[in-house]
Backbone as a ProteinNet text record, in pm:
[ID]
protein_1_A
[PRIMARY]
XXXXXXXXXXXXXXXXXXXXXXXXXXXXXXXXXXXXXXXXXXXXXXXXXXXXXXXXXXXXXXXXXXXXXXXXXXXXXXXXXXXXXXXXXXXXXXXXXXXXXXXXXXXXXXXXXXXXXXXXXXXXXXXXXXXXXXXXXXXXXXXXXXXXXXXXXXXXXXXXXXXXXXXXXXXXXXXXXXXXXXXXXXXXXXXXXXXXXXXXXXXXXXXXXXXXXXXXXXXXXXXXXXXXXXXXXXXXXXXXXXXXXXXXXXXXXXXXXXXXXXX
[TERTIARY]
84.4	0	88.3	32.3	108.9	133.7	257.2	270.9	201.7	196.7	96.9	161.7	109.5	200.7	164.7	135.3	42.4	85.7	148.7	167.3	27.5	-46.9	-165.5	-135.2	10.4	-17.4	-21.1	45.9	13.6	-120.5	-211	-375.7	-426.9	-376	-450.1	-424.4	-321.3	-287.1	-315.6	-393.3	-400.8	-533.4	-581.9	-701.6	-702.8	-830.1	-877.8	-853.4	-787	-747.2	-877.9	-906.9	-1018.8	-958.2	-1043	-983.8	-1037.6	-981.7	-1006.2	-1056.3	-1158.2	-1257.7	-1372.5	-1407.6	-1439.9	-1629	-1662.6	-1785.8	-1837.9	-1759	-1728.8	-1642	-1552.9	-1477.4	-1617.2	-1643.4	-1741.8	-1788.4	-1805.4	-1913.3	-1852.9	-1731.1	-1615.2	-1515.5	-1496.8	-1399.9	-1222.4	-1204.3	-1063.6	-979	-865.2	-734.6	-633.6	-583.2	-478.6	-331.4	-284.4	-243	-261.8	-383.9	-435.5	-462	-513.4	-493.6	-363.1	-285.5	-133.8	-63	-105.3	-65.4	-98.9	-183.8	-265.7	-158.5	-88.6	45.2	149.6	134.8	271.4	386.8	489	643.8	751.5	735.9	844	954.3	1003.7	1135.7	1159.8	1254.2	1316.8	1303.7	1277.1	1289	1414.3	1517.2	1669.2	1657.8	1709.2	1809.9	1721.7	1577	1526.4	1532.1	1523.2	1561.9	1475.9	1387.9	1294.7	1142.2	1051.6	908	893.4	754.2	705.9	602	516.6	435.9	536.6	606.7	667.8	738.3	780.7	809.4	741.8	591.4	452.5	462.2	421.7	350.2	423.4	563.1	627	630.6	620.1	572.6	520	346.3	223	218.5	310.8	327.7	390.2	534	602.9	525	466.7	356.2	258.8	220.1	133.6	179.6	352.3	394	448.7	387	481.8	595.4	632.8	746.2	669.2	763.1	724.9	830.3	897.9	995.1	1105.9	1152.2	1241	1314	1392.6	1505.9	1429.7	1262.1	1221.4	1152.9	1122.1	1025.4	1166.7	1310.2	1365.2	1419.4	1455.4	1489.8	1344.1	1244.8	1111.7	1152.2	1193.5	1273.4	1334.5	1436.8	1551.2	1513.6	1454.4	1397.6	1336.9	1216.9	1100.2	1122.4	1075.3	1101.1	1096.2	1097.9	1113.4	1032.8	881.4	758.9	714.4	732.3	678	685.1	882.7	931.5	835.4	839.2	824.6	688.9	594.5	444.6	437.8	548.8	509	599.9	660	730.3	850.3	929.2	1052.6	1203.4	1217.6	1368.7	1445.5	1567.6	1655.2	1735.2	1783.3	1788	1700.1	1691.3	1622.7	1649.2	1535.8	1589.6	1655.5	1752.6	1791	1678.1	1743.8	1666.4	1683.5	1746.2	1788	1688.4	1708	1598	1427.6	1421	1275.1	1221.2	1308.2	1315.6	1307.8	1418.1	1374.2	1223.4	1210.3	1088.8	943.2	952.6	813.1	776.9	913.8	917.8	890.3	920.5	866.3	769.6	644.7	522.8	454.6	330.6	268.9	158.2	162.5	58.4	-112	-161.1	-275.5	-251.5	-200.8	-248.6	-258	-117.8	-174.9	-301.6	-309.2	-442.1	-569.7	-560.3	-689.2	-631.2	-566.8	-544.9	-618.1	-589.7	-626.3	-751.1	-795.9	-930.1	-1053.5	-986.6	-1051.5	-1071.7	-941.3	-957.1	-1034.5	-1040.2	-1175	-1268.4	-1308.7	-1457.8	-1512.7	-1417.2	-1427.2	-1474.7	-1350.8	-1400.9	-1524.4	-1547.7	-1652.2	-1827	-1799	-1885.6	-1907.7	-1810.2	-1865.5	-1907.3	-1844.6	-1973.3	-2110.9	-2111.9	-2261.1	-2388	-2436.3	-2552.5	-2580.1	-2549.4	-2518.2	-2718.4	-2690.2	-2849.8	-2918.5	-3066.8	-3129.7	-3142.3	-3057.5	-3016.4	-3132.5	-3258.5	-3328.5	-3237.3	-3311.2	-3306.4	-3211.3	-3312.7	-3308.2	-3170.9	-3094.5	-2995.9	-2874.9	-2910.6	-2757.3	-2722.6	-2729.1	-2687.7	-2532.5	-2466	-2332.7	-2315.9	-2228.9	-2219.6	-2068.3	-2003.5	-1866.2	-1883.9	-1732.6	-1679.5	-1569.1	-1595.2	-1440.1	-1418	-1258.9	-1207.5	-1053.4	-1007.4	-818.2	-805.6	-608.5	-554.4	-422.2	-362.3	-224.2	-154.3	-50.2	23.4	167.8	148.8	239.2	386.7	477.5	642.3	655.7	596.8	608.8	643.9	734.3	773	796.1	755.7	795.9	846.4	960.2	1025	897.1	999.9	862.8	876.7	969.7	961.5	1030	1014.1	1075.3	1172.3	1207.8	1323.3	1428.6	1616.8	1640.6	1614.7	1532	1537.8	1501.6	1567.6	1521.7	1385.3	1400.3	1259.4	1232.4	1110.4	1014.5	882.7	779.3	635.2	585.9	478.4	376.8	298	280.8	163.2	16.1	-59.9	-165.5	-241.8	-347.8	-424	-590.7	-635.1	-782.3	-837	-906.8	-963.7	-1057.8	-1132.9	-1278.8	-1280.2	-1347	-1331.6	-1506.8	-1562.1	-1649.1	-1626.2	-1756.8	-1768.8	-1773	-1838.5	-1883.9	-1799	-1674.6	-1563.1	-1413.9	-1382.1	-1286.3	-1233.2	-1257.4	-1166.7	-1143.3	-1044.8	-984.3	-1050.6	-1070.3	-1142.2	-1083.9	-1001.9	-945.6	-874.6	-789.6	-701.5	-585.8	-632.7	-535.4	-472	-363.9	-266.2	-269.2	-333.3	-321	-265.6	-220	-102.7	-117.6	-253.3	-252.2	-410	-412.3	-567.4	-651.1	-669.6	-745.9	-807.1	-717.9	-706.1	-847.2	-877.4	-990.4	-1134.2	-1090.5	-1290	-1263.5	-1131.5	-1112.4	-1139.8	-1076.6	-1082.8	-1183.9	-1305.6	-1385.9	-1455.3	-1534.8	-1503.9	-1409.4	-1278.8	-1179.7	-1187.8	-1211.1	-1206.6	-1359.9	-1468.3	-1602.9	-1614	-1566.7	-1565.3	-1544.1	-1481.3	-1409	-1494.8	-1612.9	-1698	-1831.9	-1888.1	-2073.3	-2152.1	-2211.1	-2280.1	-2438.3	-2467.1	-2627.8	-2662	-2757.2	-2833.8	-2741.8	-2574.8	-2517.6	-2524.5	-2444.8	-2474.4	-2305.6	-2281.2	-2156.7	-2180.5	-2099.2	-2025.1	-1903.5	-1899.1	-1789.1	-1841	-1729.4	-1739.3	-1752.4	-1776.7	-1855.2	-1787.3	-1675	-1562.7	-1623	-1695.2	-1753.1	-1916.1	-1990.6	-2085.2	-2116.3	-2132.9	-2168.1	-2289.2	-2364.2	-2487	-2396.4	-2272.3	-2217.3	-2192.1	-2162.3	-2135.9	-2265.4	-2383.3	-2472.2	-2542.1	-2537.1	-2546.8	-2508.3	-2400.2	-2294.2	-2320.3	-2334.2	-2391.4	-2580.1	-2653.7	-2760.7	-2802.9	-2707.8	-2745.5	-2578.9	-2518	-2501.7	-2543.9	-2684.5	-2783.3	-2717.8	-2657.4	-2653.5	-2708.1	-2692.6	-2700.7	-2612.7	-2627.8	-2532.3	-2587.4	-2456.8	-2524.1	-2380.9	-2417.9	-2322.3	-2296.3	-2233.4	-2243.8	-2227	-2324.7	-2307.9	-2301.1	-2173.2	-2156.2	-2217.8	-2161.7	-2240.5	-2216.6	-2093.3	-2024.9	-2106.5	-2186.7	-2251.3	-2346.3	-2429.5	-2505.1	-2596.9	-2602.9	-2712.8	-2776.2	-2673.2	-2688.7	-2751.3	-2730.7	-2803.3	-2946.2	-2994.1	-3123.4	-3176.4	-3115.9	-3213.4	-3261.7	-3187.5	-3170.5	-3267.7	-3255.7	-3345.4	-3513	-3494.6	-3598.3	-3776.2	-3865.1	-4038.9	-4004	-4042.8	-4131.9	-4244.6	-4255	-4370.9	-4444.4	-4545.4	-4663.9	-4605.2	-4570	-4521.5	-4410.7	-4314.7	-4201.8	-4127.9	-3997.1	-3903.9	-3745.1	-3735.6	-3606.9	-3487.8	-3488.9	-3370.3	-3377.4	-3525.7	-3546.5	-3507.1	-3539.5	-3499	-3336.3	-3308.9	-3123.6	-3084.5	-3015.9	-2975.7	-3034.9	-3144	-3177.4	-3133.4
-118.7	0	124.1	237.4	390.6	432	478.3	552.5	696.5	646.8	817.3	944.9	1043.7	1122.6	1214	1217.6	1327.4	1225.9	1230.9	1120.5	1088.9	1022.7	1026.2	1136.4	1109	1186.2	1329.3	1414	1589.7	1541.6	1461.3	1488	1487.4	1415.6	1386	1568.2	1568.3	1725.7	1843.5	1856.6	1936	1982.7	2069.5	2115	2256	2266.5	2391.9	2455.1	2589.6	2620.9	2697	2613.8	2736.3	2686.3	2750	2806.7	2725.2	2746.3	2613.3	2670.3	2781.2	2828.9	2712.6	2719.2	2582.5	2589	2714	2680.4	2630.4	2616.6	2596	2443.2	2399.4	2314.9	2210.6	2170.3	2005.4	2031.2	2147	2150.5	2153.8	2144.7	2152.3	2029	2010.4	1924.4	1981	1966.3	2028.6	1949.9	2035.7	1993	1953.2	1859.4	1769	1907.9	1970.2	2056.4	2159.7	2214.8	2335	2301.9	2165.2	2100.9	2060.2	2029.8	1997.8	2146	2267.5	2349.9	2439	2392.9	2423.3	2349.2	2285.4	2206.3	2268.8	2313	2439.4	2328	2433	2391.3	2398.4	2272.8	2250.5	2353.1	2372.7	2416.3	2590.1	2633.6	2738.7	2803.7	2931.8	2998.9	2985.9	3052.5	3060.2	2862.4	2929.2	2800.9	2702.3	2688.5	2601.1	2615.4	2534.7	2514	2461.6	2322.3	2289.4	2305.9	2333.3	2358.8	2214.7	2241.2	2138.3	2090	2172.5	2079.1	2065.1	2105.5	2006.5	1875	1833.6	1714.1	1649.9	1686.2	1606.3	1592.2	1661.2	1639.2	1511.1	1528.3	1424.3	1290.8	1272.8	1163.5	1136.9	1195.7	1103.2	1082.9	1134.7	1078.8	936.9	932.8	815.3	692	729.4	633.1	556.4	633.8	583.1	537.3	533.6	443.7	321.1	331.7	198.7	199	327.4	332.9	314.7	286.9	259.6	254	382.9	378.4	538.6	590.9	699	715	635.7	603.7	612.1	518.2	492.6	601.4	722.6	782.9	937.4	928	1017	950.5	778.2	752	811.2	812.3	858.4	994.9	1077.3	1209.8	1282.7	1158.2	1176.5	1095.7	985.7	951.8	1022.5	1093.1	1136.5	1275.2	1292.1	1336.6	1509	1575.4	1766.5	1754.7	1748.7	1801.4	1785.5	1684.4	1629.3	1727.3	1722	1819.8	1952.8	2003.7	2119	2142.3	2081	2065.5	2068.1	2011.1	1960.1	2082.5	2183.7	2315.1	2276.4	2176	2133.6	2206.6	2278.4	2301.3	2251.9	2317.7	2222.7	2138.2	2140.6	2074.8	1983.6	1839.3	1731.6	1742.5	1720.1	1695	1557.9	1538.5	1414.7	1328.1	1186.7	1106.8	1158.5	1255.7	1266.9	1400.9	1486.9	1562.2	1556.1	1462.5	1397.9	1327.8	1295.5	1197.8	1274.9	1391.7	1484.7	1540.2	1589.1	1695.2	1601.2	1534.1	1393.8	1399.4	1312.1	1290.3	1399.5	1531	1664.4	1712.7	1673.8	1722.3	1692	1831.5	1777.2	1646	1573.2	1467.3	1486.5	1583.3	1630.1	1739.4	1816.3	1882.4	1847	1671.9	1604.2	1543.6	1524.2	1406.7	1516.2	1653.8	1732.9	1761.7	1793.4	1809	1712.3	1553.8	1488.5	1432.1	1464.2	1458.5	1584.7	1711.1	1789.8	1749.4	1705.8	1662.4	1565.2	1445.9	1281.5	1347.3	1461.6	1465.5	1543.2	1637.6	1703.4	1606.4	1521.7	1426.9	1347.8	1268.9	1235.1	1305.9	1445.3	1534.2	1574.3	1479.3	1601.5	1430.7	1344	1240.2	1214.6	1194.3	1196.3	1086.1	1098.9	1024.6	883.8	771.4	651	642.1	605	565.1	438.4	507.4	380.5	316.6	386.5	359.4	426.9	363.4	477.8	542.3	671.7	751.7	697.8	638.1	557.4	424.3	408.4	305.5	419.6	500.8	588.3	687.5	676.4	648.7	599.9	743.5	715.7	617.3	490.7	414.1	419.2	460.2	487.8	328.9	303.9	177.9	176.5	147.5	258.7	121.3	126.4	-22.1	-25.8	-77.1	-99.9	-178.7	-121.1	-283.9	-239.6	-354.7	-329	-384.6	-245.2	-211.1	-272.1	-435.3	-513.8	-433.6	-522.6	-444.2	-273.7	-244.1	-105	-125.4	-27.9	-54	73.4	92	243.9	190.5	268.1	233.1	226.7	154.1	156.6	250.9	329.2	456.4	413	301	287.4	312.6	392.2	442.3	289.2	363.9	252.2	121.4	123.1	-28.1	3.4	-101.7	-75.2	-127.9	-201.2	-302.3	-210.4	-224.3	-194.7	-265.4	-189.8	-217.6	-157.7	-233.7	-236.9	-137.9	-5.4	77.5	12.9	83	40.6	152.8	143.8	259.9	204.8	386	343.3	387.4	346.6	441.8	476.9	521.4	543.6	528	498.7	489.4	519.8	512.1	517.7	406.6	307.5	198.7	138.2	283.4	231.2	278.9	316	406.2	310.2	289.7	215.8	356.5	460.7	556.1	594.6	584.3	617.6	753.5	803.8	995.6	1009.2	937	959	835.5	902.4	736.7	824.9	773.4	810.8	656.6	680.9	592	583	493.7	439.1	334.3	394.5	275.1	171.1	65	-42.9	-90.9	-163.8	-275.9	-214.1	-195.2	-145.6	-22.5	83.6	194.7	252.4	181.7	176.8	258.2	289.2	346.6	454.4	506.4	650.7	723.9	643.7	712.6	753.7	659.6	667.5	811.9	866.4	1021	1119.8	1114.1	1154.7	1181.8	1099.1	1045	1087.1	1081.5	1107.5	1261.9	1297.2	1475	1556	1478.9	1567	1563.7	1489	1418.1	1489.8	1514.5	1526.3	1391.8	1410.5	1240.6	1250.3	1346.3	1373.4	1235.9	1174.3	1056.6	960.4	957.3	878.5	742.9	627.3	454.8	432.8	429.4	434	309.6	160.3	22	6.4	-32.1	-45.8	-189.9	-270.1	-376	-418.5	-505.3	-507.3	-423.7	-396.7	-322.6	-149.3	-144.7	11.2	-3	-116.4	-120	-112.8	39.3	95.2	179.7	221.3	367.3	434.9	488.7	647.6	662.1	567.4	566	580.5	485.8	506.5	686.1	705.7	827.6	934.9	953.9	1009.8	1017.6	902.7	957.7	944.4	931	978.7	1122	1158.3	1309.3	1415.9	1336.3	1428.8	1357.3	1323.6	1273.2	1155.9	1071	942.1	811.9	730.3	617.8	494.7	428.3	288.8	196.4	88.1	-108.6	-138.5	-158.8	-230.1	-385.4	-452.6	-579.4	-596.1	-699.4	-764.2	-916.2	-917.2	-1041.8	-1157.5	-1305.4	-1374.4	-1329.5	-1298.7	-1222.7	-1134.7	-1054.6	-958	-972.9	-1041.4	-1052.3	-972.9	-881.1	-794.8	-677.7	-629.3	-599.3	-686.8	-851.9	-889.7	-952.1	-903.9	-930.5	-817.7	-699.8	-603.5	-596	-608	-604.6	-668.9	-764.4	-920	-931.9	-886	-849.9	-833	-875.5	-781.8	-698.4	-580.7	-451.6	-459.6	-388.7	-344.7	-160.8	-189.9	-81.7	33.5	115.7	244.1	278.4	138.1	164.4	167.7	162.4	217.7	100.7	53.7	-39.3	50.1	116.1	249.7	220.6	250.2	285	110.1	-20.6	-94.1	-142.3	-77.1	-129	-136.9	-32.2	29.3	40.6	-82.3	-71.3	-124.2
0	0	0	-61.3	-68.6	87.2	71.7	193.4	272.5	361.9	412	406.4	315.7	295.6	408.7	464.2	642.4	738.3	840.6	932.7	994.4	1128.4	1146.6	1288.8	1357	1480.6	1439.1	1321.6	1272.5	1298.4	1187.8	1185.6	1286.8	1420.2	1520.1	1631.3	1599.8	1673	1569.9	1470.1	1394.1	1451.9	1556.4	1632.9	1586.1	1590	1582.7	1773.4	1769.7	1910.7	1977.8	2066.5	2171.5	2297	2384.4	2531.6	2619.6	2722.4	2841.8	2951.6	2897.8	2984	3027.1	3184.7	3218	3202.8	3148.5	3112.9	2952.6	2912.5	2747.5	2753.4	2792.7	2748.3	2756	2867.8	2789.4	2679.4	2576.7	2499.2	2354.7	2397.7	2232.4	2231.4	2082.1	2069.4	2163	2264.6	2303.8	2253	2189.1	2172	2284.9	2221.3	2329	2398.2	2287	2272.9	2352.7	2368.3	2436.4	2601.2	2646.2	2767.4	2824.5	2803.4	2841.7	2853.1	2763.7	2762.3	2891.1	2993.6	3145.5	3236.1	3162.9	3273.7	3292.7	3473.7	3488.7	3496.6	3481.7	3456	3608.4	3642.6	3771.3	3764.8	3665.6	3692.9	3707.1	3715	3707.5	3604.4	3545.6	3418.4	3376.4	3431.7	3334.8	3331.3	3227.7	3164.3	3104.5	3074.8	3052.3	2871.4	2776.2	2680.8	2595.1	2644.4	2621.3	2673	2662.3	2729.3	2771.4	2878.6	2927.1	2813.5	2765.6	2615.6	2510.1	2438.6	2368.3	2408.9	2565.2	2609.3	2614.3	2677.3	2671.9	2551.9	2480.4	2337	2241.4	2303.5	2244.3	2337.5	2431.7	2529.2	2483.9	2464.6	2423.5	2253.2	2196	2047.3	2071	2162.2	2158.9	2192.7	2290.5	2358.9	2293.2	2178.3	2087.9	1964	1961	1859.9	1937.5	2087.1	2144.3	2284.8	2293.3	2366.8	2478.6	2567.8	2732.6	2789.8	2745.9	2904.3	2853.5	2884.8	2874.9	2772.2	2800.6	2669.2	2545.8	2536.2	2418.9	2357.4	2439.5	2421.4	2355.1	2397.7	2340.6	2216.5	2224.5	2028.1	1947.2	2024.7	1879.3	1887.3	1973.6	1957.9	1856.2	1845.2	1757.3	1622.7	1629.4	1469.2	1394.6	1483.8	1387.5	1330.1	1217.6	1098.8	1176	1114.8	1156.8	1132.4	1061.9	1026.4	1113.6	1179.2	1364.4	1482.6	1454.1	1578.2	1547.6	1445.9	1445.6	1477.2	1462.3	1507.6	1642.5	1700.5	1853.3	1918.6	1881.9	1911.5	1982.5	1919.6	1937.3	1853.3	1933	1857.1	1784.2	1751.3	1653.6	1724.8	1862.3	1915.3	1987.5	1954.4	2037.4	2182.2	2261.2	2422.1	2433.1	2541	2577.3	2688.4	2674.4	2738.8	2888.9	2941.1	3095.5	3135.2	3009.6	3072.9	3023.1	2919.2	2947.7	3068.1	3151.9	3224.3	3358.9	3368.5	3480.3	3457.7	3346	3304.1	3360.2	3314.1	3333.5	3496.2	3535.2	3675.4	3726.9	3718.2	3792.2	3796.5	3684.6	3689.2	3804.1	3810.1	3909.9	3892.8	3938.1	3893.8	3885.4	4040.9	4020.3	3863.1	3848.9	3729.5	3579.7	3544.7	3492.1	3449	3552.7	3602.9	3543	3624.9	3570.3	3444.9	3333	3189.1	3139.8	3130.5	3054.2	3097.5	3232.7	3258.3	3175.7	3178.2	3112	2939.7	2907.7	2749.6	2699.4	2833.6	2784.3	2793.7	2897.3	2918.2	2777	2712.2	2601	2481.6	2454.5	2408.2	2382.7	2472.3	2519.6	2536.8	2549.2	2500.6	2375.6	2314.1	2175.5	2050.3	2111	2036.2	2020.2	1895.6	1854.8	1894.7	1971.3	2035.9	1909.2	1944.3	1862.7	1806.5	1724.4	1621.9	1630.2	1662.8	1711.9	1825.3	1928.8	2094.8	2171.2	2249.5	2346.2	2446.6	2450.4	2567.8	2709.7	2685.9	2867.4	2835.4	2740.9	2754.6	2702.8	2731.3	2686.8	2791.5	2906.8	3072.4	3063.6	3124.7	3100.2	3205.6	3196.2	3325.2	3352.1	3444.3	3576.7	3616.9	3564.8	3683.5	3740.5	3926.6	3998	4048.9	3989.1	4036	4115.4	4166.2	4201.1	4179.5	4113.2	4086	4126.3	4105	4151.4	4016.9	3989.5	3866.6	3877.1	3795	3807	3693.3	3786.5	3701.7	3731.3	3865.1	3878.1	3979.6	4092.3	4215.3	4279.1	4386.6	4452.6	4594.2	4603.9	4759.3	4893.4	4988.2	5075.5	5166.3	5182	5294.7	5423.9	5441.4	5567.9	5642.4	5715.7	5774.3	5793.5	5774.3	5760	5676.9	5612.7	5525.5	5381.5	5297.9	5172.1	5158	4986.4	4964.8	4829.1	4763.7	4724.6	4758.1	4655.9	4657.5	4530.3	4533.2	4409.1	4416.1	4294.2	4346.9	4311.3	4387.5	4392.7	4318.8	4196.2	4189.2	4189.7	4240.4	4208.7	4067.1	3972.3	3838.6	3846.9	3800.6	3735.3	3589.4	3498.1	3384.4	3323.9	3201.2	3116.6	3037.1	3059.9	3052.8	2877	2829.8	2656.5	2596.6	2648.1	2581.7	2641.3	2746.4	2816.4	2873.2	2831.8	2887.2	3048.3	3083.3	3188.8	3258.4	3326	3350.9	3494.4	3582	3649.7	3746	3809.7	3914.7	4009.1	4163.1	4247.6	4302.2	4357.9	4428.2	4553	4626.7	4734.9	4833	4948.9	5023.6	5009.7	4973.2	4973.4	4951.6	4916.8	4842.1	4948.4	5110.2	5190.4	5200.9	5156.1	5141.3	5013	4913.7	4833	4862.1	4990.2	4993.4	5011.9	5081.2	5080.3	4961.1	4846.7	4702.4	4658.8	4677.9	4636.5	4549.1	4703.9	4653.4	4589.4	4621.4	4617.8	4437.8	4364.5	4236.1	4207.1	4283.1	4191.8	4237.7	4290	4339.3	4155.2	4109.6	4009.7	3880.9	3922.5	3780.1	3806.2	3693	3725.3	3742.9	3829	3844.7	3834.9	3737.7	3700.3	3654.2	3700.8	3619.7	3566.7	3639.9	3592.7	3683.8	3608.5	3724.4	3724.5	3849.4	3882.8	3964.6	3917.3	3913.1	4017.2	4158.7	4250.5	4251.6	4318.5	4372.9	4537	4628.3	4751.9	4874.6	4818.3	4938.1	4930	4804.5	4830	4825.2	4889.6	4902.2	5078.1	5058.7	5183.2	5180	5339.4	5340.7	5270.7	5343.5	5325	5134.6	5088	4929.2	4851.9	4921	4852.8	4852.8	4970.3	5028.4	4959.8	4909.3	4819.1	4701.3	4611	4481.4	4506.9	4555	4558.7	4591.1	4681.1	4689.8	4519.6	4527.4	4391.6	4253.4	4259.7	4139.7	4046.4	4117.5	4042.2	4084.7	4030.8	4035.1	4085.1	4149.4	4191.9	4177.7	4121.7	4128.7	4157.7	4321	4385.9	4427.1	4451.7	4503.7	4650.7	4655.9	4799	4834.7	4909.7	4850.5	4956.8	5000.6	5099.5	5209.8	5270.7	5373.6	5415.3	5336.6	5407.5	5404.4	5574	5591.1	5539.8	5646.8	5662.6	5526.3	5464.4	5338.6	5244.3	5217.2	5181.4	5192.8	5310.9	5349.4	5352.9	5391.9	5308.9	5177	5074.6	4939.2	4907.4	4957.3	4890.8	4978.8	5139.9	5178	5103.9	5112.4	5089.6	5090.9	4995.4	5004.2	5100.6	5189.2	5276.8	5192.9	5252.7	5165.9	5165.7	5074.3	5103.8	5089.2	5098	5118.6	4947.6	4963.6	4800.7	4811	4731.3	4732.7	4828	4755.4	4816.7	5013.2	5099.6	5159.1	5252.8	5189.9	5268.6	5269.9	5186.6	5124.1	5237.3	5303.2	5433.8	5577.8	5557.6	5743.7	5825.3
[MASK]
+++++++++++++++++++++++++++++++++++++++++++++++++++++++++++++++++++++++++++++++++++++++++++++++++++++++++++++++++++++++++++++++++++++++++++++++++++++++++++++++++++++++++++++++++++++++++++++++++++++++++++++++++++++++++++++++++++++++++++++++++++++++++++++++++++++++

C-alpha cells in the first residue's frame, strides 16, 4: 500500500485552538495541545531550553507508537522526521533522554491528572448520540475499580530499610468508551474506599450509574452519589449478611427499594 504522505499523529494534533474556559470546554472538541498546555512547569525559568508541552507532546506521540519507558520515548525524539518536531514546538535541538526523564518525573501529577481529565470529558462530550439507541440506555455508566500495577515498584519509605512495593491505583473509567477519567494511588488494596469520593468529586454524576465492587458497598457511598444525582449497582456479597437481606428483603406498603437497602 502507498505511503501516508500526512503522518496520522500531525492529523490527530491538527485542532482547531479554543480556550479552556471551564464553562465551554465540555461543549467543544478540546485539543490535546491546548490542555497539556494548562500544565505548569516545575522548573526554574533561566536556563530552561525545552518547554514542558513540547516534552509532553512528544511523550504522548512516543507512547502511541509503542514506547514505554524513557530512553524509548527520546529515540522517537531523535527519529522522527522535523515536520513532527516542528508541530510539537521542538527546537533544533532534540531533548535528551535525561531531561525527558527529569521533566516527566517533575510534573505535578494532580495537574496532569486534571489536563487529561478535562480533554476525555471534552471528548466524550462532543460524540454523537449513537443511532437507534433509546433515551433511557444511553446512561453514562462509571466503573471505579483498584488494581495493583504489576512491574512497577515504589520504595517503601521505611526508615532505615530498603525493599520496594507495588503501586496500587484506584480508576474510574467510562464503561462504553474504556476511557480512563481519572485514578489516584493508594497505600494499599485497603485503602480503596477513601478514594472513592476523592475520584467522583471531580466528575458530574447527574443521572449517571456508577459500578464499585462489595468493598464500596456501603450507606455512606450510597449516600454520596444519591445526593449528587446518580445512580449505583453495587455488590453484595455472601459475607454480608445484613446488606443482603435487606436487598433481597419484601417490600412493605409504602415503602421504596432504596429505603430498605440500608436498614
Amino acid at each position: 500500500m502507498p505511503v501516508l504522505q500526512v503522518s496520522p499523529i500531525v492529523a490527530a494534533l491538527d485542532q482547531p485552538e479554543v480556550s479552556l474556559d471551564r464553562d465551554t470546554v465540555p461543549r467543544v472538541a478540546l485539543s490535546l495541545v491546548e490542555a497539556f498546555g494548562e500544565i505548569p512547569d516545575p522548573r526554574h525559568a533561566r536556563g530552561i531550553r525545552h518547554g514542558v508541552l513540547a516534552i509532553m507532546l512528544l511523550g504522548a506521540c512516543a507512547v502511541l507508537t509503542g514506547a514505554r519507558s524513557f530512553a524509548a520515548i527520546a529515540e522517537y525524539a531523535h527519529d522522527t522526521g522535523r515536520a513532527i518536531l516542528d508541530l510539537l514546538g521542538v527546537g533544533t535541538v532534540v531533548p535528551h533522554a535525561s531531561t525527558i526523564r527529569r521533566v516527566l518525573q517533575d510534573l505535578d501529577p494532580d495537574a496532569v491528572e486534571a489536563a487529561m481529565r478535562t480533554w476525555t470529558l471534552a471528548q466524550l462530550a462532543d460524540r454523537p448520540a449513537p443511532q437507534g439507541v433509546p433515551v433511557r440506555e444511553q446512561r453514562q455508566v462509571l466503573a471505579l475499580d483498584g488494581k495493583t500495577v504489576r512491574g512497577a515498584h515504589l520504595p517503601t519509605g521505611t526508615p532505615g530499610g530498603g525493599g520496594y512495593r507495588q503501586p496500587h491505583l484506584v480508576s474510574v473509567l467510562d464503561q462504553a468508551s474504556g476511557v480512563v477519567l481519572g485514578q489516584v494511588a493508594v497505600a494499599e488494596k485497603g485503602n480503596e474506599i477513601a478514594a472513592f469520593t476523592t475520584l467522583l468529586d471531580q466528575l458530574d454524576l447527574t443521572d449517571v450509574l456508577v459500578t464499585a465492587d462489595a468493598a464500596h458497598t456501603n450507606r455512606n457511598h450510597a449516600d454520596y452519589l444519591h445526593e449528587r444525582g446518580g445512580h449505583y449497582l453495587l455488590t453484595a456479597k455472601l459475607n454480608q449478611c445484613a446488606t443482603r437481606r435487606s436487598v433481597t428483603s419484601p417490600l412493605e406498603a409504602g415503602q421504596t427499594r432504596r429505603e430498605v437497602c440500608w436498614v
